[in-house]
C-alpha positions in Angstrom: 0.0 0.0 0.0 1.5 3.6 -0.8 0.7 6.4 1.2 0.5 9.9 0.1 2.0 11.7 3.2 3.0 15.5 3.5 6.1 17.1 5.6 5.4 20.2 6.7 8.2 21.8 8.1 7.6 25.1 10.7 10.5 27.6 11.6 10.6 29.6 14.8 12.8 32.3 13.7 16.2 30.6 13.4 19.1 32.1 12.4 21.4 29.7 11.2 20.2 29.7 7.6 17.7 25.9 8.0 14.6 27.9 7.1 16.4 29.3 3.8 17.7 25.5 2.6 14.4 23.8 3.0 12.8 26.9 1.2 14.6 25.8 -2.0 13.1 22.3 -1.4 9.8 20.9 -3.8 8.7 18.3 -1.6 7.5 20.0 1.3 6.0 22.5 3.1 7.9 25.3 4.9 6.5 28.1 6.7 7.9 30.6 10.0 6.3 31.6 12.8 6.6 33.1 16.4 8.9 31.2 18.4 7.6 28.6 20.4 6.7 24.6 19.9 3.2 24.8 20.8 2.8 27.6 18.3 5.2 26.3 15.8 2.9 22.6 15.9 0.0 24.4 16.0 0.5 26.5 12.9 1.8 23.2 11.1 -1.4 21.2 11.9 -3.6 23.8 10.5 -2.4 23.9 7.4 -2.2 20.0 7.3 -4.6 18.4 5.1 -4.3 14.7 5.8 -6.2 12.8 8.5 -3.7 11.8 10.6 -1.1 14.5 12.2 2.5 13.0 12.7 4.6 15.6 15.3 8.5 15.4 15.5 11.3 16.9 16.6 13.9 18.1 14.2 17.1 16.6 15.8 14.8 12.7 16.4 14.8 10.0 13.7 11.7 8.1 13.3 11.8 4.3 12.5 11.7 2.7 8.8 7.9 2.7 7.4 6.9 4.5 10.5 3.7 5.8 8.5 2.5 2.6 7.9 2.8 1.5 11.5 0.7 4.7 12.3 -1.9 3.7 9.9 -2.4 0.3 11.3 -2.3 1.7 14.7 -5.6 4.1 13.3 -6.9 0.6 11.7 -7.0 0.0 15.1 -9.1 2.1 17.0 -6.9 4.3 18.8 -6.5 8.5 18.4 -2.7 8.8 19.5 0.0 7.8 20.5 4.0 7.9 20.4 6.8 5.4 19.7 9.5 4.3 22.5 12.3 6.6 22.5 16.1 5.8 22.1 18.6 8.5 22.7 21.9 8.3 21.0 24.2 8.7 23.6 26.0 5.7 25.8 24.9 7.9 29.5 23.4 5.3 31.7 20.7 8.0 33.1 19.7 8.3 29.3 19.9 4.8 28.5 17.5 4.6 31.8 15.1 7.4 30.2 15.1 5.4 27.0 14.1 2.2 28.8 11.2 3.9 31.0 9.8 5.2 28.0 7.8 1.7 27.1 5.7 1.7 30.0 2.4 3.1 28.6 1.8 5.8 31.8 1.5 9.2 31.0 4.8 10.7 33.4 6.7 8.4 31.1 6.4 10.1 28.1 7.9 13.5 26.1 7.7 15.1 22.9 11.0 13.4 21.9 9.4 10.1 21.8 7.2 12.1 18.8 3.6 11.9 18.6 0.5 10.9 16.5 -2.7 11.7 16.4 -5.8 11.7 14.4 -6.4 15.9 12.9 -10.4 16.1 14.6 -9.3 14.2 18.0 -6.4 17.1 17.9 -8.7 19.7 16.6 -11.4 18.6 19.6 -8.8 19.2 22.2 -7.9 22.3 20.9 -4.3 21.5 20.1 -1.2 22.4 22.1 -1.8 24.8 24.9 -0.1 28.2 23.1 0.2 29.5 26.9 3.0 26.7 27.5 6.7 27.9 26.4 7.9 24.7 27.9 6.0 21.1 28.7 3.6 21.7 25.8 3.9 18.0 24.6 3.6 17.0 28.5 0.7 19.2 28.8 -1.3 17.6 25.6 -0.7 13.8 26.1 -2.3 14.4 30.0 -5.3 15.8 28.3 -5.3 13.0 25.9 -4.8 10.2 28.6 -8.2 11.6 30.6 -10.1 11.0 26.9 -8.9 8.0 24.8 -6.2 4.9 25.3 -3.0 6.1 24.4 -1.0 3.7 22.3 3.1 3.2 22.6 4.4 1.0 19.8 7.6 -1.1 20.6 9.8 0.4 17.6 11.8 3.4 18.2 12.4 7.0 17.3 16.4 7.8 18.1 17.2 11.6 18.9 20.3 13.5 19.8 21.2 14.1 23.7 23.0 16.7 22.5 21.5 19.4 24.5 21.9 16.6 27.7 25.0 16.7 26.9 26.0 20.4 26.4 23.9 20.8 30.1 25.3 18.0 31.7 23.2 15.0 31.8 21.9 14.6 35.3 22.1 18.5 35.9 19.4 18.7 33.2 17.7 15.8 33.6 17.1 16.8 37.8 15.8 20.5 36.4 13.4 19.0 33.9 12.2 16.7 36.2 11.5 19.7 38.7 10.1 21.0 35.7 7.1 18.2 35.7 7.0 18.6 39.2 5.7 21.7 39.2 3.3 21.5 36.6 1.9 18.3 38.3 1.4 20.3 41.4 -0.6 23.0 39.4 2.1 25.5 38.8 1.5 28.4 35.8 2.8 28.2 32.5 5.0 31.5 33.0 6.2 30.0 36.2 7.5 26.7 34.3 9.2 28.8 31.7 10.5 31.5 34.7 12.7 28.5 36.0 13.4 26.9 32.7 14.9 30.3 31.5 16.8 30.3 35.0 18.3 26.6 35.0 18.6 25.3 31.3 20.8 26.7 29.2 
């Protein structure tokens, strides 16, 4: 079976000449917007046209045929879900990360893992909460969880810990995990994005 997917790609104002070289590509879509990933996915899913919305990072690899493994997942029954997540670093604290992120539970998962979703189930939730400079994926997949089963396949996206890396692994794995914290406690968006501008580089 062949699919007819589009790639849609959405800029946040960078500077180091990305948004210029995929410009001069013919088989996608490229467009800029504000800074910020809840915007940025947000813009890209409105102008999407298929049925099924695919979000992921730019520095994560999905798996081979990964859109017909989301299709069958659809065939399914289910609205969304994400793939397990494999970092590319040797770090046992990321190795553990990658591990924990097969467990289908809601605190184990992260944009980086990527995620799909079917356009009206998105669309009924409203989308990514604009308000949210940081945790937006987080923020989503908890609304999701309260509405439909959440599906995590056992194939693997790979993404670069380079950020973990430039931080410090466990230094930036301990402030993100604050991070949650506080959201899970009720904390504001601005406050979330107050420390994150404070402790992550």
């Amino acid at each position: 079976m062949v699919f007819e997917n589009e790639m849609i790609f959405v800029d946040g104002g960078s500077s180091d000449g990305s948004f210029a070289y995929l410009k001069q590509k013919n088989d996608c879509f490229v467009i800029q917007t504000q800074k910020g990933r809840a915007i940025q996915q947000n813009q890209g899913a409105k102008i999407a046209t298929a049925d099924f919305l695919y979000f992921i990072h730019i520095d994560t690899i999905p798996p081979y045929a990964f859109d017909r493994t989301i299709h069958q997942v659809f065939d399914q029954g289910y609205k969304a879900g994400s793939f397990r997540l494999k970092f590319l670093s040797s770090h046992l604290s990321l190795q553990l990360a990658s591990f924990a992120s097969r467990f289908n539970n809601r605190f184990c998962r992260g944009g980086d893992q990527s995620l799909f979703i079917k356009k009206k189930f998105f669309e009924s939730l409203k989308g990514f909460n604009e308000e949210y400079l940081v945790c937006e994926d987080g923020e989503l997949i908890d609304r999701i969880y309260k509405e439909t089963l959440f599906c995590v396949l056992s194939k693997e996206v790979k993404t670069s810990a380079r950020r973990f890396e430039s931080n410090g692994v466990l230094r930036l794995q301990f402030h993100f995990l604050i991070i949650h914290l506080l959201r899970n406690i009720g904390k504001s968006p601005s406050t979330l994005h107050q420390y994150y501008l404070r402790f992550v580089k």
